[in-house]
N, C-alpha and C positions, 0 to 999 in steps of 0.2 A: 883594628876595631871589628867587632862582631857584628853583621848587618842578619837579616832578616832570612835572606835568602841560606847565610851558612846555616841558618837552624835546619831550614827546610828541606834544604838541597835532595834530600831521602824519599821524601815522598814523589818525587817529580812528575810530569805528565800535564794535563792540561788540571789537573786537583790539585798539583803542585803549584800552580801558577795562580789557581786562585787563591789556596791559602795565603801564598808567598801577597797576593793584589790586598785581599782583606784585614792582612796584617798590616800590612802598609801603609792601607787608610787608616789604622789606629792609632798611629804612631805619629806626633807632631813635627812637623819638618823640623830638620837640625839637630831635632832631638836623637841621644845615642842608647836608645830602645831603653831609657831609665835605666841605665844599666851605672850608670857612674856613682858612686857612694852607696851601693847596695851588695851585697855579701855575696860570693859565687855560691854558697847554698842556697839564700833565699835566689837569687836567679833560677836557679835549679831546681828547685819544689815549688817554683810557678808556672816554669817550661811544663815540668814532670803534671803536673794536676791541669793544666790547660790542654795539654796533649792529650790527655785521659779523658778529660771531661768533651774534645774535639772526637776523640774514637768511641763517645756514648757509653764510656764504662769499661771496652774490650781492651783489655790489661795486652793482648798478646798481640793487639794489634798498637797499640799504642807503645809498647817496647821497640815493634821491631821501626815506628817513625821515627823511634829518640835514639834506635843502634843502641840499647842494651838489653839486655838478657831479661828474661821474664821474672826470673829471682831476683836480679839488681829491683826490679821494677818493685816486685813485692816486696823487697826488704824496706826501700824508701818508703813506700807505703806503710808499711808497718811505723816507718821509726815517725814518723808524719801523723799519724793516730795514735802513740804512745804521747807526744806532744801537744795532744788536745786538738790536732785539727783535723774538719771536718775533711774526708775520705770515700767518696761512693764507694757505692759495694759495686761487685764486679758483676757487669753487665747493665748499670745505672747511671746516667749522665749528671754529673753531678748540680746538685737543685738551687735553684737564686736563692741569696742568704738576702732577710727580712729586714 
């Protein structure tokens, strides 16, 4: 099973530990992070855009928390805004939808 901490494990430190804490209060006990009956893409381009929108828009800082490449990064991105969805531009946190 995928917990919390294997997403995290990269960032570590005491920033590691809060993420790893803040995450963990969002997540309802038992539950297995909604991950059951949902697609490893859509897990993926919610990691990828949560991680983005957590590094304030820094594409390069946000690759190196997920361990891929700044071009994996951008090409997700791209194929993510070819698919109509909203995308910050780089260096913008992405903005609460209405």
């Amino acid at each position: 099973m995928l917990t919390i901490s294997d997403v995290t494990y990269r960032v570590g430190g005491k920033r590691g530990r809060a993420l790893l804490d803040h995450a963990s209060a969002q997540i309802p006990e038992g539950s297995k992070l909604g991950l059951v009956g949902r697609t490893v893409a859509d897990v993926e381009r919610d990691l990828i855009l949560e991680t983005l929108n957590h590094c304030l828009g820094n594409r390069t800082h946000a690759a190196n928390v997920l361990g891929i490449s700044i071009r994996t990064l951008r090409n997700k991105l791209q194929q993510y805004r070819q698919e109509g969805l909203s995308v910050p531009l780089p260096g913008e946190p992405e903005r609460a939808s209405a």
